[in-house]
ZASEDREN-202043 format. One record per residue: y, z, x of N, C-alpha, C in turn. Coordinates in steps of 0.001 Angstrom, whole numbers, plus 500000, padded with zeros to 6 digits. Atoms other than C-alpha are relative to their C-alpha. Example, Ala and Ser with C-alpha at 12.3 -4.5 7.8 and 13.67 -1.06 7.14 Angstrom:
498810500000500890495500507800512300501200500000500900498810499940499180498940507140513670501090500730499230
***
This chain:
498602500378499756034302753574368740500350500334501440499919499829498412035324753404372437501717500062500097498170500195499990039368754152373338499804500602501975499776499694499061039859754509376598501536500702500889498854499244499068042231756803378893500929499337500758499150500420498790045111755638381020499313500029501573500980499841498814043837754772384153500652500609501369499234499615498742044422756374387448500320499692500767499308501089498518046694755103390509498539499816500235500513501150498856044956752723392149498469500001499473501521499985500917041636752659389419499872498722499986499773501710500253042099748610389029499747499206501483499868500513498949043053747807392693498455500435500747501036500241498957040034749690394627498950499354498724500979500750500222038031747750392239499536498550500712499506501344498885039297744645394280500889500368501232499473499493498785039773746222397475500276499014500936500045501188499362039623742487399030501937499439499732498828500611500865043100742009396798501288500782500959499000498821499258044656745237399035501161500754499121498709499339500643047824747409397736500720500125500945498944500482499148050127746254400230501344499606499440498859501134500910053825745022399278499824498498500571500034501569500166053584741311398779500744498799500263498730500590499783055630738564400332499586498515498464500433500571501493056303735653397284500849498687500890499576501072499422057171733243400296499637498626499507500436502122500971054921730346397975500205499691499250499216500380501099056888730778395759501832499350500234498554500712499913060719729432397758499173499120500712499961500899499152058866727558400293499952498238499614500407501359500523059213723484399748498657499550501050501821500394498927056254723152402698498901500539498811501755500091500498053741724785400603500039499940498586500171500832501190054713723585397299499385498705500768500681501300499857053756720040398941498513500072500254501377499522500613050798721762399820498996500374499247500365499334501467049729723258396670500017498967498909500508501342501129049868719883394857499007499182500755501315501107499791047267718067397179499296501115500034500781498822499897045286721568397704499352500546498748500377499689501126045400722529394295500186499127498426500211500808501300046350720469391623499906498458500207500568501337499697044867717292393198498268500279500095501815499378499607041422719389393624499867500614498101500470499158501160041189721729390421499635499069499257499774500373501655040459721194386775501365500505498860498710499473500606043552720892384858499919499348498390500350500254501782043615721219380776501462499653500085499503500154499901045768718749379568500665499433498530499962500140501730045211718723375612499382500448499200501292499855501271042827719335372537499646498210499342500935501301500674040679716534371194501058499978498528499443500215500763042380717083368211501819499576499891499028500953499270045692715321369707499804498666499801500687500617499675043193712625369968500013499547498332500473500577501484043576711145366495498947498983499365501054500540500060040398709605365628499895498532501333499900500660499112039478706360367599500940498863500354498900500577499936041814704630369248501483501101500224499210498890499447043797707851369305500297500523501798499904499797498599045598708922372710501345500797500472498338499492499714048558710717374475499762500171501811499873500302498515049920710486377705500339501339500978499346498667499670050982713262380452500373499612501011500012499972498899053056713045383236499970501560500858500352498980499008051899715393386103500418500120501124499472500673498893054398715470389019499211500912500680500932499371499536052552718175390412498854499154500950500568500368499017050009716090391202500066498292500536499500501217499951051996712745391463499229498886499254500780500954500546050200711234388575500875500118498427499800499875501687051004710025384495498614499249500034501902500939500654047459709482382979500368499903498577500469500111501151046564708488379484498811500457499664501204499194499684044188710248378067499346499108498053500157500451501341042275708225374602498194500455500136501457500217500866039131708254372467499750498881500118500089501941499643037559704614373188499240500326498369500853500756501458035659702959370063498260501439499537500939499333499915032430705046371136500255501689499393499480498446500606034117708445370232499877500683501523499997499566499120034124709183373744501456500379500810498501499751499665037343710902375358499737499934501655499292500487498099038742709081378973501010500537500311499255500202499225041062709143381250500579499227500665499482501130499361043253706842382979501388500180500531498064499939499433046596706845385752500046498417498802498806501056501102049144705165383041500348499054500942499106500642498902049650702516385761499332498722499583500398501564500110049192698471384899499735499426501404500585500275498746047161696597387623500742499089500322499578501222500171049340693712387485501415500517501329498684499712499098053020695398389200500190501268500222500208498461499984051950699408388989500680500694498787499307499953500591054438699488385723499026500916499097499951498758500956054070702502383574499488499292498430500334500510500381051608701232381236499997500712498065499476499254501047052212703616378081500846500689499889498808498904500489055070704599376879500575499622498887499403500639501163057596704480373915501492499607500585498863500056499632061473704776374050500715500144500861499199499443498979061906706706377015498475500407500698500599499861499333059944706036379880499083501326500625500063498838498849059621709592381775499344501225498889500248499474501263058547711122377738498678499905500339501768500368500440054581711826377353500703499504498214499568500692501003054274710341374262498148499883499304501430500277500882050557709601371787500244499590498584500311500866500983049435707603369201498960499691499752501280500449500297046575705576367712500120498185500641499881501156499574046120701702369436498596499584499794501490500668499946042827699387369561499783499762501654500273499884498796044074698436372943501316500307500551498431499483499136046902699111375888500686498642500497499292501606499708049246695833376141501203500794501350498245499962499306051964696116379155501133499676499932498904500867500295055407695518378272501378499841500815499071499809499113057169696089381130500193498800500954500003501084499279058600692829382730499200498392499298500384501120500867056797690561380035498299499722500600500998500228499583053530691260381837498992499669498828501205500554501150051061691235378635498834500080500134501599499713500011048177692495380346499622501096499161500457499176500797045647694082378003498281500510500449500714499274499721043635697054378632498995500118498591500724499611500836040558697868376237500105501838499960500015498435499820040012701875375239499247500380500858500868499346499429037383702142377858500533499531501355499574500070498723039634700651380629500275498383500336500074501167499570038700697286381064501181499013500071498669500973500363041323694604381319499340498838499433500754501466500524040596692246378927500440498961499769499084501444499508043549689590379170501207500016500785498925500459498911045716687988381544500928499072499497498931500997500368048284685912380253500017498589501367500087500911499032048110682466382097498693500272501539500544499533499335045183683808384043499417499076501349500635500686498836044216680731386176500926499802501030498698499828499254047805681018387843499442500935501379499572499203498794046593683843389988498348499663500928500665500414499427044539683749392719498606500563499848501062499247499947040785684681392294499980501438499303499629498868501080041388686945389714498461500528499535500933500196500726038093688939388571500255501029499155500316499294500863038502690765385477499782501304500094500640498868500023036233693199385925500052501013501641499539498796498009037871694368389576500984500338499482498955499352500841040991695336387211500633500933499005499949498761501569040457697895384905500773501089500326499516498578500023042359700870384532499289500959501076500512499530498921042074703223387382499870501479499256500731498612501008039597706247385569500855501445500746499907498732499556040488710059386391499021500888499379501174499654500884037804712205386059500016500557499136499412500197500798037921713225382625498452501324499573500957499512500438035626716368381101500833501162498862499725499468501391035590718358377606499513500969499800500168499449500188035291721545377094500060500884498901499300499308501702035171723299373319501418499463499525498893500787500437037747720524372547501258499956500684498564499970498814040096721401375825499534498998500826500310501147499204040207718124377308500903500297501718499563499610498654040423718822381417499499498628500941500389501009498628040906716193384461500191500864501059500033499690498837040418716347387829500393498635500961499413501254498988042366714104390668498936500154501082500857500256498985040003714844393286499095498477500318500989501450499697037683711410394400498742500425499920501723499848500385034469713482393455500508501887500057499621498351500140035145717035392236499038500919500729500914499057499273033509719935394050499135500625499077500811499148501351032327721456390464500477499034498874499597500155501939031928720248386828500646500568499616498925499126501017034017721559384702499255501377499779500793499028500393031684724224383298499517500753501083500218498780498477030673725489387047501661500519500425498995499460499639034231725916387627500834501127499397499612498898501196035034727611384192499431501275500154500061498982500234032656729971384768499560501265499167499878499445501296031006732482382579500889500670499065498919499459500717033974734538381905500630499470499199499016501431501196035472731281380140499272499577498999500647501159500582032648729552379008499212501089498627500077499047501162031592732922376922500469500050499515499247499983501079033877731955374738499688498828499055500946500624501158031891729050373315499719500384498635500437499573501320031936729261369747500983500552499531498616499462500520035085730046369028500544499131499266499896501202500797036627728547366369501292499319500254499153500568499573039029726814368177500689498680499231499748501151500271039075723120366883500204500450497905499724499500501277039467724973363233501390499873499602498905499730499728042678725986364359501476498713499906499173501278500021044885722818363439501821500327499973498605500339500082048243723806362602500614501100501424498833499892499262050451724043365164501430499851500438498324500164500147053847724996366415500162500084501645500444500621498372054961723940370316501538499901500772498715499706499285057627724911372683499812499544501519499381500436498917058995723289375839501392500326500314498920499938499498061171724514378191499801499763501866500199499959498767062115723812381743500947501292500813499877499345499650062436726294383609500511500127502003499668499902498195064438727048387621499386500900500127500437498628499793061977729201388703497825499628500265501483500778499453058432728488390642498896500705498779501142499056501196055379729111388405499486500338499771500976498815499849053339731281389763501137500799499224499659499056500116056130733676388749500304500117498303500504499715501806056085732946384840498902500375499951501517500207500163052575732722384983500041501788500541499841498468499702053318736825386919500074500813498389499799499453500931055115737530383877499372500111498940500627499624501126052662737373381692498481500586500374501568499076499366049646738759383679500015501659499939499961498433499949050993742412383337501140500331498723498763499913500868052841744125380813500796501797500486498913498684499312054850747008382811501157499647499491498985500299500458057588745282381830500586500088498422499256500269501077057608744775378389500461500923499105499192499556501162058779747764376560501401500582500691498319500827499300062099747335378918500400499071499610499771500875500409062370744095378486500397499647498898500363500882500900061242743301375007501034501216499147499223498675500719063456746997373867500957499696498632499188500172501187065509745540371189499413498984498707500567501094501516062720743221369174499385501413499680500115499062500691061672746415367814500977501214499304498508498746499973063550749317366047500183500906501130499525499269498858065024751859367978498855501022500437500743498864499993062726754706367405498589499602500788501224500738499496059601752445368574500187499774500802500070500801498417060947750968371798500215500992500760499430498644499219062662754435372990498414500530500135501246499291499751059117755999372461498774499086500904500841500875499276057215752787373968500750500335501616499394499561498965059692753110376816499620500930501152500997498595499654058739756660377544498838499741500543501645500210499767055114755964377417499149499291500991500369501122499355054739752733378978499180499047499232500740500893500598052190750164378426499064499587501011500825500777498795048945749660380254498809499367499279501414500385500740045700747527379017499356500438500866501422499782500095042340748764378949499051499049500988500841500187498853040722746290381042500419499004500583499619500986498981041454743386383826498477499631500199501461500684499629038185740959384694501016498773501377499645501007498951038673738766387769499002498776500003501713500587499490035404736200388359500647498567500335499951501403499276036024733192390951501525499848499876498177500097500024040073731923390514500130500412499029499646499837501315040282732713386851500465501704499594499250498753500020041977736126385580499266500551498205499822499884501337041457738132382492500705501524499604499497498636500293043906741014380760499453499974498526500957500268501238042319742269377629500669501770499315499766498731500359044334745085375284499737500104498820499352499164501219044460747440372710500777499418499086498644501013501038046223746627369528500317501150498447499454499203501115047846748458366566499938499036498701500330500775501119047559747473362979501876500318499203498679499829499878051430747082362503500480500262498379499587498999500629051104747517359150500016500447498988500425498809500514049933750190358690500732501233500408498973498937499133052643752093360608500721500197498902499045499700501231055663753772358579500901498965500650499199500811500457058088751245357510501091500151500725498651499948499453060874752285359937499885500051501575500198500707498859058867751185362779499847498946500165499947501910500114058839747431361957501070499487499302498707501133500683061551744854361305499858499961498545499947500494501030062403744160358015499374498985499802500158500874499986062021740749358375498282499657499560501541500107499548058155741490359285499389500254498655500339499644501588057753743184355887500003498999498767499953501158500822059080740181354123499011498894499984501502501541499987056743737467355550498711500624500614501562499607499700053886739711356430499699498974501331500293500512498237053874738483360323500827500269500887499333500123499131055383738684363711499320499928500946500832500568498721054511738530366961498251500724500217501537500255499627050786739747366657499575499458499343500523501227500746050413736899364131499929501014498634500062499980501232050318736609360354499038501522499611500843498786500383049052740524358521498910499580499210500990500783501208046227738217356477499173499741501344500870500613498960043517737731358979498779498858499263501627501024500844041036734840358472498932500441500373501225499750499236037785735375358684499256498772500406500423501061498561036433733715361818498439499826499894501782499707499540032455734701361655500192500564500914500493499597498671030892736354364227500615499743501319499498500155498583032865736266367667498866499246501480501037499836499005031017735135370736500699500842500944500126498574498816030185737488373603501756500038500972498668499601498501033669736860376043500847500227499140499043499432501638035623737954372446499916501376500921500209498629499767037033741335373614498629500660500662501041499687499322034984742090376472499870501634500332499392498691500344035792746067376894499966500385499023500638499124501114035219746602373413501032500886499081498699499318500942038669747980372324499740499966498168500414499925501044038648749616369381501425500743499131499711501440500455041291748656367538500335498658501318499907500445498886041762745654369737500786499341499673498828500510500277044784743807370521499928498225500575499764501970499403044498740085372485499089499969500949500549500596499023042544738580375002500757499030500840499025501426499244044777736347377932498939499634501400500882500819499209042358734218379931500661499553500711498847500977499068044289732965383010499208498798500476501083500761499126042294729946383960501076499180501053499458500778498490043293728598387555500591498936499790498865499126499549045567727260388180501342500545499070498748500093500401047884726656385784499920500180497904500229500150500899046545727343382357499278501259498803500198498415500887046314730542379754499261499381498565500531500226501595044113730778376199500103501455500291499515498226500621045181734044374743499743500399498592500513500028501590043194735007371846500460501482499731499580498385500997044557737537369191499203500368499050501343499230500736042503740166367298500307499390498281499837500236501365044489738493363993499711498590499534500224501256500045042758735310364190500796498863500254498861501155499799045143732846365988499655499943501346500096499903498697045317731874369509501557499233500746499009500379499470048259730612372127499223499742500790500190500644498952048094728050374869501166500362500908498965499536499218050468728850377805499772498227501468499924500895498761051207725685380408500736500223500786499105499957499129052939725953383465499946498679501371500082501348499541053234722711385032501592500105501363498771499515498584055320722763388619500570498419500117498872502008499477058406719472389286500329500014501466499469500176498404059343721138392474499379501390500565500421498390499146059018724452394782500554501069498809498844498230500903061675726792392154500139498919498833500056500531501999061035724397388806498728500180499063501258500146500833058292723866386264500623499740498628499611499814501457058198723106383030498774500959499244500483499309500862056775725489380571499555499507498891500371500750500789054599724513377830499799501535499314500372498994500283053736727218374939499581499661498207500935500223500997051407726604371982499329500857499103500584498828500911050545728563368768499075499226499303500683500131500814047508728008366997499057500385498971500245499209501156046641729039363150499106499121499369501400500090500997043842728597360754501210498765498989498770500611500911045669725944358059500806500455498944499277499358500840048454727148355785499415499789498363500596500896501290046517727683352476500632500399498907498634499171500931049470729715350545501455499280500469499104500172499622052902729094351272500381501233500505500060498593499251052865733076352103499576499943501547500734500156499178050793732085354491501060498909501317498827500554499124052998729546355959501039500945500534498609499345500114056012731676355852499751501339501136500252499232498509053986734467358271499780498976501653500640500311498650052395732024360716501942499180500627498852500145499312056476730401361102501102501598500723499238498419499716057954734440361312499094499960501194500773499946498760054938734449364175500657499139501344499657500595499095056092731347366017501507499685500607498807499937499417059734732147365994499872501609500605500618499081499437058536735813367070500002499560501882500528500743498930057138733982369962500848499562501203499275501403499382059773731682370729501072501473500418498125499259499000062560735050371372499026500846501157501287499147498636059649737248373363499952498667501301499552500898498511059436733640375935501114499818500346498921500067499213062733733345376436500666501441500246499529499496499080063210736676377044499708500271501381500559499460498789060778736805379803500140498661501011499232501503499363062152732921380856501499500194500967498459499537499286065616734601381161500001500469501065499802499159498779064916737007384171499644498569501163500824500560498454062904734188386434501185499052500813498646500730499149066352732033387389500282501109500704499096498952499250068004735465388695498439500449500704501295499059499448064215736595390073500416498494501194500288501646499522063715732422391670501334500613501198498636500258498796067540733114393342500077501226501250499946498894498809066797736320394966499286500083500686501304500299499255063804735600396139500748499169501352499509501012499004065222732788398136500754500629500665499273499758499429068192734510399443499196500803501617501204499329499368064883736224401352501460501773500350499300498607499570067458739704401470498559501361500050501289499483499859063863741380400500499210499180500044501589500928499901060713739678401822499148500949499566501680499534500327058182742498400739500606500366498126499841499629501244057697743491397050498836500855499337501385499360500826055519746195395276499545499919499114500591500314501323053243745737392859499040501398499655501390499176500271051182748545390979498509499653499706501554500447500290047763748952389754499926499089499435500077500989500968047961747117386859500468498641499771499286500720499654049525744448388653499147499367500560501344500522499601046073743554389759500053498116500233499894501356500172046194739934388566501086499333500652499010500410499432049577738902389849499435499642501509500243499784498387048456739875393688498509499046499986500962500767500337045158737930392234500249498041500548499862501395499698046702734723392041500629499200501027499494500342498753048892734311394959498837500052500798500662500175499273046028735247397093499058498955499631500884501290500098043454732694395333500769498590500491499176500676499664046291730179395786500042499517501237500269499665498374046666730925399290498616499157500636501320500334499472043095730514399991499780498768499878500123501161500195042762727115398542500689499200500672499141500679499111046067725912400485499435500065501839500492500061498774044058727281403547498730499102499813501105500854499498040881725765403036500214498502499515499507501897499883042690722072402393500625500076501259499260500519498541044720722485405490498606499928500896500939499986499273041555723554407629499324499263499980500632501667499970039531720532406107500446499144500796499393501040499422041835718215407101500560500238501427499728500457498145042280719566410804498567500152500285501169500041499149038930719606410965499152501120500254500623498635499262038075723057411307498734500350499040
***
């Protein structure tokens, strides 16, 4: 059994002495210059996850995303072959927004054979693999060839059922060199098991590195979070604090990895009522499934009891596995310099009780008051920032990751500017 000690100032940081313990300016986070930067630098270069296969409702299945970030809406389907594409949502005919339903500016998915345009009475039709396969009145236009018209691809790769593109014109890495072992050791997870889901959107004033902060450390949360517990529990968490056991860095990607309590098994006047009734809350349903065997990037540290795993993968994209068999997706998708929208995804084994139901919904409304309380601070964080009254800001040890991602960030916005002057 391994438990490890509180760690000592600055035990985390000189591990990444490259990262420094300096106070931090969070200038890329008001500036509108290097937001414009940071969408051709980074989310025109990376790999960005932008679904699960299982979205993908058999063939012919598809859903759309717009990405202002990186000034694109793609479609993303299964063709006939069982093979999962990509495609900018754009008709070759007038550039018209080639999937959608009621409301244009909506992602939106379904099941089709093929993609008809209906915007303007055009009627061109796309096949699932791209092609355009009719023109309405086709000898009208001039030298028309078919097969110079197809859907314009994005590169399009699959990872343990996380379907990821890339805008780049020839990516620098596969998917899987970019992931990384720290990620890709998680192969074998029973991810695509995981079907039922529950799915929150919000938009958020407030740039998104600095959600994406808020959940890389938890100094904050038994302040913050002080009143979803009883009294006696948060006053003593308070006190104490809250630090995890281990931090992993490797290439852009992040990892926090804690401790965990068996909630309950505690006395009864340290947990909600509520929690008692449906046997769940926020560390997921008290019924664990059994998963099999873990693979190796499962609780890497070894915590013993162990509490979650939060994978930050670059830039913009969290898998956060819990020790009670469930997992959360976290999106943070940027509209401007101080917006984003927030994406936030629970996923459970299938409800095979109605008990069972009744924890994994107590889990995902759990969920849903813990993000908006940590949603609430970033408008009043976003406005002070800007006012620039403080430009530096301290971060502690365990703050590791935060000071992580601004600087990877950074780096990438430098080596796209320096490309392009040449240097």
């Amino acid at each position: 059994m391994a438990r490890w000690p509180k760690p000592a100032e600055g035990s985390w940081t000189e591990h990444y002495p490259e990262l420094g313990t300096e106070p931090v300016s969070y200038e890329d986070s008001i500036s509108p210059e290097f937001y414009e930067l940071e969408k051709q630098a980074v989310f025109k270069k990376a790999w960005l996850n932008v679904g699960r296969t299982e979205q993908l409702q058999g063939l012919g299945g598809y859903i759309t995303k717009d990405l202002a970030a990186a000034d694109a809406s793609i479609v993303v389907v299964r063709d006939l072959d069982g093979q999962v594409r990509a495609f900018h949502n754009a008709c070759r005919h007038h550039g018209n927004k080639l999937v959608w339903n009621e409301f244009p500016l909506d992602d939106t998915s379904g099941t089709c054979q093929e993609f008809v345009c209906k915007q303007r009475a055009c009627g061109w039709r796309y096949g699932l693999d791209g092609t355009l396969v009719f023109v309405p009145n086709e000898d009208a236009f001039f030298g028309l060839s078919t097969s110079d018209y197809g859907l314009v691809p994005v590169h399009c790769e699959v990872w343990e059922g996380f379907i990821f593109v890339n805008f780049a014109e020839e990516p620098a890495q596969s998917l899987t060199d970019f992931l990384g072992p720290m990620i890709t050791n998680l192969t074998g997870y029973p991810f695509e098991q995981m079907t039922s889901r529950f799915y929150y959107r919000s938009e958020v004033k407030a740039n998104w590195k600095l959600y994406m902060d808020a959940f890389q450390e938890f100094y904050h949360a038994p302040i913050l979070h002080a009143n979803q517990s009883p009294a006696n529990f948060s006053a003593a968490a308070a006190k104490a604090g809250f630090e995890a056991p281990h931090y992993g860095i490797e290439g852009p990607h992040r990892l926090v990895s804690t401790s965990g309590i068996k909630i309950w098994e505690m006395d009864p006047s340290m947990r909600k009522p509520i929690e008692d009734i449906c046997e769940g809350g926020l560390f997921g349903p008290w019924d664990k499934p059994d998963l099999g065997e873990m693979p190796s990037g499962v609780n890497p540290a070894k915590c013993d009891p162990w509490g979650l795993d939060s994978f930050q993968l670059f830039p913009n994209f969290v898998i956060l596995l819990w020790s009670q068999g469930w997992y959360l997706t976290y999106h943070y998708w940027p509209t401007s310099y101080n917006t984003h929208i927030f994406e936030g995804t629970l996923h459970f084994m299938p409800a095979r009780t109605p008990s069972e139901r009744i924890a994994q919904e107590a889990t995902a409304a759990s969920f849903k008051e813990f993000g908006l309380q940590d949603a609430n601070t970033l408008e009043a964080t976003q406005s002070m920032i800007e006012s620039r009254a403080v430009d530096k800001f301290l971060l502690n040890d365990q703050e590791i990751l935060l000071r992580h991602l601004h600087k990877v960030t950074a780096q990438w916005v430098e080596d796209y500017t320096n490309k392009k002057a040449g240097v």
